[in-house]
C-alpha positions in Angstrom: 24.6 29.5 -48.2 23.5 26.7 -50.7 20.9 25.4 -48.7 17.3 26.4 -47.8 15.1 25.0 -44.8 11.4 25.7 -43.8 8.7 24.2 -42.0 5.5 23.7 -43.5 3.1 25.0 -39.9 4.9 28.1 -38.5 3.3 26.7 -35.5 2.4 22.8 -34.2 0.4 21.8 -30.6 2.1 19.1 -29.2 1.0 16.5 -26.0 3.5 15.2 -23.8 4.1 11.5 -24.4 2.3 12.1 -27.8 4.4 12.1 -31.0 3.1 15.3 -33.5 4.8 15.0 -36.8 5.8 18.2 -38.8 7.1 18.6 -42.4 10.7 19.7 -43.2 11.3 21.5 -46.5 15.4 21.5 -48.0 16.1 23.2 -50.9 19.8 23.1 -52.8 19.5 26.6 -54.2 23.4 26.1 -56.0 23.8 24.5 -59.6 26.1 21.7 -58.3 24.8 18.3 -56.5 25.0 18.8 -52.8 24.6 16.3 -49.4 23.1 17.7 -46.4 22.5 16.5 -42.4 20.1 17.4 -40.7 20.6 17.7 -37.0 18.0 18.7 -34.2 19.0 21.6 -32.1 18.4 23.8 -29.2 16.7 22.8 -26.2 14.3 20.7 -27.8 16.9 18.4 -29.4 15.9 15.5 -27.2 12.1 16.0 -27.9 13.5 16.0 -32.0 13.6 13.3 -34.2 14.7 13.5 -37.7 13.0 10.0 -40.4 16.0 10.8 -43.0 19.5 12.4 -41.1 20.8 12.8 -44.4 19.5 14.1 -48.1 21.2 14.8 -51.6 19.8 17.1 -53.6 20.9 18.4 -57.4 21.0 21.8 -57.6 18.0 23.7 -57.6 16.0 20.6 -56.4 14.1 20.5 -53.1 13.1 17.9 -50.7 10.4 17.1 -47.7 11.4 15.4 -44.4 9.4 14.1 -41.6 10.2 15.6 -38.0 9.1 13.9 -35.1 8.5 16.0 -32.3 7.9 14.1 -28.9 8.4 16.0 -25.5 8.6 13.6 -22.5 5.4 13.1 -20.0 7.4 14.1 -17.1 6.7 17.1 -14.8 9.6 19.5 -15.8 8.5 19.9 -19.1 6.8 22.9 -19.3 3.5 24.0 -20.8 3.4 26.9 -23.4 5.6 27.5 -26.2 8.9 26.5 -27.3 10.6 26.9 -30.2 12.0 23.8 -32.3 14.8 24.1 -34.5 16.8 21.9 -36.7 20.3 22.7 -38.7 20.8 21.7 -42.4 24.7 21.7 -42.9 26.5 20.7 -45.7 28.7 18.0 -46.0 31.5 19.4 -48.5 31.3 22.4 -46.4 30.3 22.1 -42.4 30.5 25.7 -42.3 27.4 26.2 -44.5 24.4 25.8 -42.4 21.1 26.8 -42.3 19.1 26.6 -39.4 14.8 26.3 -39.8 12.6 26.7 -36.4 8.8 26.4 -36.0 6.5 27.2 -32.4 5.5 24.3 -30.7 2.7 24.6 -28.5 3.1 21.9 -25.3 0.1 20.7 -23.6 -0.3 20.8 -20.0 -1.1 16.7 -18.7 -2.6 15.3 -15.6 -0.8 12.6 -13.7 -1.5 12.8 -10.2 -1.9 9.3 -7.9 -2.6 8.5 -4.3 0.3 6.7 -2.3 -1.3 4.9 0.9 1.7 4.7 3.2 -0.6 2.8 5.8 -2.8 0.8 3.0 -3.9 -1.7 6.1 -5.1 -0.7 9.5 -6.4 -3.2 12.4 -8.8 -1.3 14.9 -12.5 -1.5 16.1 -14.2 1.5 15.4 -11.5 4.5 14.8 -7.9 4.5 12.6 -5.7 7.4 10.8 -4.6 6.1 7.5 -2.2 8.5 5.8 -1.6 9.0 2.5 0.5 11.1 0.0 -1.1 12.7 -3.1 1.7 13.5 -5.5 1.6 14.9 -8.9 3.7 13.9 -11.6 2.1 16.3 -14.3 3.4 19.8 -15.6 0.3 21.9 -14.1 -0.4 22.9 -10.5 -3.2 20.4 -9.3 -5.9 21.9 -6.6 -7.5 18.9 -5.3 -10.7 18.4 -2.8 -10.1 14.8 -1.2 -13.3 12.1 -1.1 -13.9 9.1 1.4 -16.0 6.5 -1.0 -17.4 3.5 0.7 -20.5 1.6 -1.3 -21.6 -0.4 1.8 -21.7 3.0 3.7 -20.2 1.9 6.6 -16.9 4.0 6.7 -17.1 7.6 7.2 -14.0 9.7 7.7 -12.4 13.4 8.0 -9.4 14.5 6.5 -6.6 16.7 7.0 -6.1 18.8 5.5 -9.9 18.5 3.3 -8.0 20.1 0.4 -4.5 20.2 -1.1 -2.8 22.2 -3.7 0.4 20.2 -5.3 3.1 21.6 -7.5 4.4 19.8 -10.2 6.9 17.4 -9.2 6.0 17.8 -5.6 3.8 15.6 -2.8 1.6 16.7 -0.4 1.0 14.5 2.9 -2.7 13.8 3.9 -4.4 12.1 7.2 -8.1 10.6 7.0 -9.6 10.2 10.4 -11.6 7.3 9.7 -14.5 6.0 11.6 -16.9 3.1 11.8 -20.1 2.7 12.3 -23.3 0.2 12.4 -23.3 -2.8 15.2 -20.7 -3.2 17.6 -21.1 -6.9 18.2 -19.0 -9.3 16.1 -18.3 -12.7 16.4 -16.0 -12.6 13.6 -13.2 -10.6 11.7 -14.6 -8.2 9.4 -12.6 -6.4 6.3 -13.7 -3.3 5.0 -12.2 -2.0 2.0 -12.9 1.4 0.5 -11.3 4.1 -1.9 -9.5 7.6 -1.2 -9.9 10.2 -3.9 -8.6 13.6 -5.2 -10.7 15.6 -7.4 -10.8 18.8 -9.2 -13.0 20.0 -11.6 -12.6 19.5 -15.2 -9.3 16.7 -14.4 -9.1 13.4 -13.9 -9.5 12.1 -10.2 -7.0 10.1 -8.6 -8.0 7.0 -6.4 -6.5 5.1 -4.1 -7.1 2.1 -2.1 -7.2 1.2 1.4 -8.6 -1.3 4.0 -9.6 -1.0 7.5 -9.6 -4.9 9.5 -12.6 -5.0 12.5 -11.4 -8.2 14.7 -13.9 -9.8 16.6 -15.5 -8.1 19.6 -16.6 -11.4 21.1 -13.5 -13.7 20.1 -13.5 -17.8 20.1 -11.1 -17.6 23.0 -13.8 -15.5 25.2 -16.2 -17.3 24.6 -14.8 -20.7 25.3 -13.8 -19.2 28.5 -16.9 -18.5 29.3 -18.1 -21.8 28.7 -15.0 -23.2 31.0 -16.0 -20.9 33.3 -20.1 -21.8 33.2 -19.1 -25.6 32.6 -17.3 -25.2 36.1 -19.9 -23.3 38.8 -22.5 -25.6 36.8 -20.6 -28.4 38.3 -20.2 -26.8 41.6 -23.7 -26.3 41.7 -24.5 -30.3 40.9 -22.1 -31.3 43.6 -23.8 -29.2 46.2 -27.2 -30.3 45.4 -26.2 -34.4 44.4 -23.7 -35.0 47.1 -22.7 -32.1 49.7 -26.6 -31.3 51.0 -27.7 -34.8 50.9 -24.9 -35.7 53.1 -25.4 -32.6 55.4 -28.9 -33.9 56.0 -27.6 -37.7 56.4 -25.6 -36.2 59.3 -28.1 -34.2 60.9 -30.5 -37.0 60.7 -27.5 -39.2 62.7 -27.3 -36.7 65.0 -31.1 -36.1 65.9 -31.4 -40.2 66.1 -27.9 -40.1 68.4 -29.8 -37.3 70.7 -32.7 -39.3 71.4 -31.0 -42.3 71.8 -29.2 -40.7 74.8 -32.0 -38.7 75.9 -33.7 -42.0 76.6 -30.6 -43.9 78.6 -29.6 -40.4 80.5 -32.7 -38.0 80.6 -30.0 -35.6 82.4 -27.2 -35.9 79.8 -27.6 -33.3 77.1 -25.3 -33.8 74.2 -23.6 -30.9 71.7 -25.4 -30.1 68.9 -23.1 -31.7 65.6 -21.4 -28.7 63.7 -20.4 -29.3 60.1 -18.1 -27.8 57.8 -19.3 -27.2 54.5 -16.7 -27.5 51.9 -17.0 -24.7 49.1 -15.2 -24.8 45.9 -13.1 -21.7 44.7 -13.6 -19.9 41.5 -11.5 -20.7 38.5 -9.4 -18.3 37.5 -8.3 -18.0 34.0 -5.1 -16.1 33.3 -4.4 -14.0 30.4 -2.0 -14.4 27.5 0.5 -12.3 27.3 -0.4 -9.6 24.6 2.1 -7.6 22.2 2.6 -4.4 20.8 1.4 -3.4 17.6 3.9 -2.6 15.3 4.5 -2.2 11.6 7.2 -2.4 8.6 7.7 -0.8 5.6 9.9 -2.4 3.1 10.7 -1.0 -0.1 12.6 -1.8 -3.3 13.9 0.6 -6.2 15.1 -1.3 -9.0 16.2 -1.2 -12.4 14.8 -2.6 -15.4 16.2 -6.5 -16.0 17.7 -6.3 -12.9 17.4 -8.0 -9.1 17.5 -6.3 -5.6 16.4 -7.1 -2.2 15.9 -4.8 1.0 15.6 -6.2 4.3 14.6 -5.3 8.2 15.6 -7.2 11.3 13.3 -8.4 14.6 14.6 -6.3 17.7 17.1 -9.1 19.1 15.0 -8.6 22.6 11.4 -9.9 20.8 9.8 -11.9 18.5 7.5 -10.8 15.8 4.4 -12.1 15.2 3.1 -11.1 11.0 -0.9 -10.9 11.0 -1.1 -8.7 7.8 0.5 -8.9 4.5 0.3 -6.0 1.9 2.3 -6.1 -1.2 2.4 -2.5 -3.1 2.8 -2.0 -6.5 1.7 1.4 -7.3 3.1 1.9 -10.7 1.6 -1.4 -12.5 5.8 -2.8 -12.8 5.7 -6.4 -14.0 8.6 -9.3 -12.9 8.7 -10.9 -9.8 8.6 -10.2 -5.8 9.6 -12.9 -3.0 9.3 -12.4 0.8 11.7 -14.4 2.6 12.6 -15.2 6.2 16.4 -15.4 6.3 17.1 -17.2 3.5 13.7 -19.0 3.6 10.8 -18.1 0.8 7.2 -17.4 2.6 5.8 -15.5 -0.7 6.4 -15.4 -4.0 4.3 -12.8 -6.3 3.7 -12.0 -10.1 3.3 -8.5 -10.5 1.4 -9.0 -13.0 -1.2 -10.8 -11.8 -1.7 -8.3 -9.3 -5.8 -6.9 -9.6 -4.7 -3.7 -7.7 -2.0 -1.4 -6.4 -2.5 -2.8 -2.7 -2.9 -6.7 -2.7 -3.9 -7.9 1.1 -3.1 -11.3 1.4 -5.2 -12.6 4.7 -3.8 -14.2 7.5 -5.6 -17.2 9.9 -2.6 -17.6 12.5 0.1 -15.1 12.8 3.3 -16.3 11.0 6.3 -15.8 14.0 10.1 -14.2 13.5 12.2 -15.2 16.0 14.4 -12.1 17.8 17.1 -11.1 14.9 15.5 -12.2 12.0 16.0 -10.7 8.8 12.6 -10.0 6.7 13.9 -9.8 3.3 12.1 -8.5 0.0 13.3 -9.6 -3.1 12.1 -7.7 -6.5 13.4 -8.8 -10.0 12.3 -5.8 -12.7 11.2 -7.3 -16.1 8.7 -4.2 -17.2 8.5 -0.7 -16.2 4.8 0.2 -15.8 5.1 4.1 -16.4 6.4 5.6 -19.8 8.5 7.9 -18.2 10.3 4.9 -15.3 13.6 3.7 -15.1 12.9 1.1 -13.1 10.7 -1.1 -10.9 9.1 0.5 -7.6 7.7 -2.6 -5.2 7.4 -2.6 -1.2 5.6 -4.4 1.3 3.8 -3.7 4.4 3.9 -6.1 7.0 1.2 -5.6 10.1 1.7 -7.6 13.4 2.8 -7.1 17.2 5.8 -7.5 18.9 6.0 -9.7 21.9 9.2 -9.6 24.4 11.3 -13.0 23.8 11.1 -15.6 26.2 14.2 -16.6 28.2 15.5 -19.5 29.4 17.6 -20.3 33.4 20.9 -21.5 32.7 
């Protein structure tokens, strides 16, 4: 061989994500000028870069080159050692080669996050949100999960209380969560609070959700209780301002009638006068028809500088009335998102404006789908928010009911 190759640490700690740079030492140990490559090998070769792929050296000269070493964020790449090598092989001769290897140590690395698959629930004092804590590091994560609401109002059990997550892997989590303070409420009330996953010594993981109180005593109740006050209020003023004043006008005719022929015919009794009372009958006040609660998922994978859309379709039977609007954007992705209705744009979002990784977008009068509608989501990827991604991961959760479609006689 007329080539030499060291490094200069027999041994280098490395972090995922991280680059660690490590010095290269090639030495032409012939008497003739000599060009070398220098090539990364084993299975560290992707982690491997090399500053300078190529180096001359006169004989008996030596040379130092820079080696990156950067292994990937991503949950298969184990903690603990690994061995990094490079080859030096000559270009006069490919045969000659020298290969030089050092110890890298890898870090292990947190990345664990909270997926709300339910980030919006509409009830009055109890819901079930569930959730999915994944992990996306390279060690096994033990987490104890945490309800935290500043205004104490929400309180909440889950299930199961704790998790343990492989890498790579999800684990799928319910919170029973319940309300509590006054049950009266004349209008809607929107509670938000956070989920997270702790374990000692880590970083937590948090995640967001929102729980919608609607009105106990609703505008609609109460005006029909007025309409309902307004009308025995007037049945109560027609009975005193007309009906009884006529009832004694006629029994005052009568008595004057009776006397009058008690004096002509002393022997002549008369019937006493009956009279009929007319009495109003209660208003009723019918119901509107009420729908079942129902919600979508939509979700949209796509790749960097690129466009997708997803869709779901109203039940051709009913019509779907939207209350909610949730648009997800868990991994911080930037370009653009548009609902549509058919082909007609309702939204239209800038990731990147976005505060959170659940946006609610309130709602004063449900927006309607007719039967067979096609809710479509729309997603063109400019920036990938993780390191690791490949592409944009958006979705939207739409909250409403369902009401069976009206039908017309032919």
């Amino acid at each position: 061989m007329s080539a030499q190759a060291w490094f200069s640490l027999d041994e280098v700690a490395v972090v995922p994500g991280a680059p660690t740079s490590v010095l290269l030492t090639v030495e032409n140990v012939g008497d003739t000028t000599e060009s070398y490559s220098v090539i990364p090998a084993g299975l560290t070769a992707p982690w491997t870069t090399i500053t300078r792929p190529n180096v001359t050296l006169f004989g008996g000269s030596q040379d130092v080159i820079e080696v990156v070493i950067r292994p990937p964020a991503i949950y298969t790449t184990t903690a603990g050692p690994t061995t990094v090598a490079v080859r030096v092989v000559s270009q006069t001769d490919p045969d000659d080669e020298v290969i030089a290897e050092t110890i890298a140590e890898v870090a292990s690395f947190d990345d664990r996050r909270i997926t709300t698959l339910q980030p919006v629930r509409r009830a009055r004092r109890r819901a079930t949100f569930e959730f999915m804590v994944e992990n996306h590091g390279n060690n096994l994560a033990n987490c104890r999960l945490h309800l935290v609401d500043r205004t104490n109002r929400i309180d909440g059990t889950f299930d199961p209380p704790a998790v343990g997550v492989a890498p790579g892997s999800t684990s799928l989590v319910r919170l029973n969560a319940k309300v509590g303070g006054s049950r009266l409420r004349r209008s809607e009330r929107q509670l938000d609070f956070e989920i997270e996953a702790t374990e000692p010594d880590h970083e937590p993981a948090n995640g967001l959700a929102t729980l919608i109180q609607p009105p106990t005593l609703s505008a609609r109740l109460i005006g029909r209780a007025l309409a309902t006050a307004a009308v025995l209020a007037a049945v109560v003023l027609a009975w005193f301002a007309v009906v009884r004043p006529e009832i004694r006008d006629a029994a005052e005719r009568a008595v004057d009638d009776q006397l009058d022929e008690l004096t002509i015919a002393p022997a002549t009794t008369a019937p006493e006068p009956s009279v009929t009372v007319p009495v109003d009958e209660p208003v009723v006040v019918a119901d509107e028809p009420t729908g079942t609660p129902v919600s979508y998922r939509i979700a949209v994978d796509v790749g960097v500088n690129q466009e997708r859309s997803e869709s779901v379709t109203v039940p051709p039977d009913s019509e779907f009335r939207m209350t909610d609007l949730v648009l997800q954007n868990p991994n911080g992705d930037l370009g653009t998102a548009q609902l549509l209705r058919n082909g007609d744009i309702l939204y239209e979002f800038d990731l990147g404006s976005m505060s959170s990784a659940n946006e609610f977008q309130p709602r004063i009068s449900p927006i309607p789908f007719a039967p067979s509608d096609n809710i479509v989501l729309a997603v063109e990827c400019t920036v990938v928010g993780q390191p690791s991604g490949t592409g944009c991961d958006v979705a939207v959760l739409l909250g409403g009911e369902l009401v069976v479609a009206s039908s017309t006689d032919s």
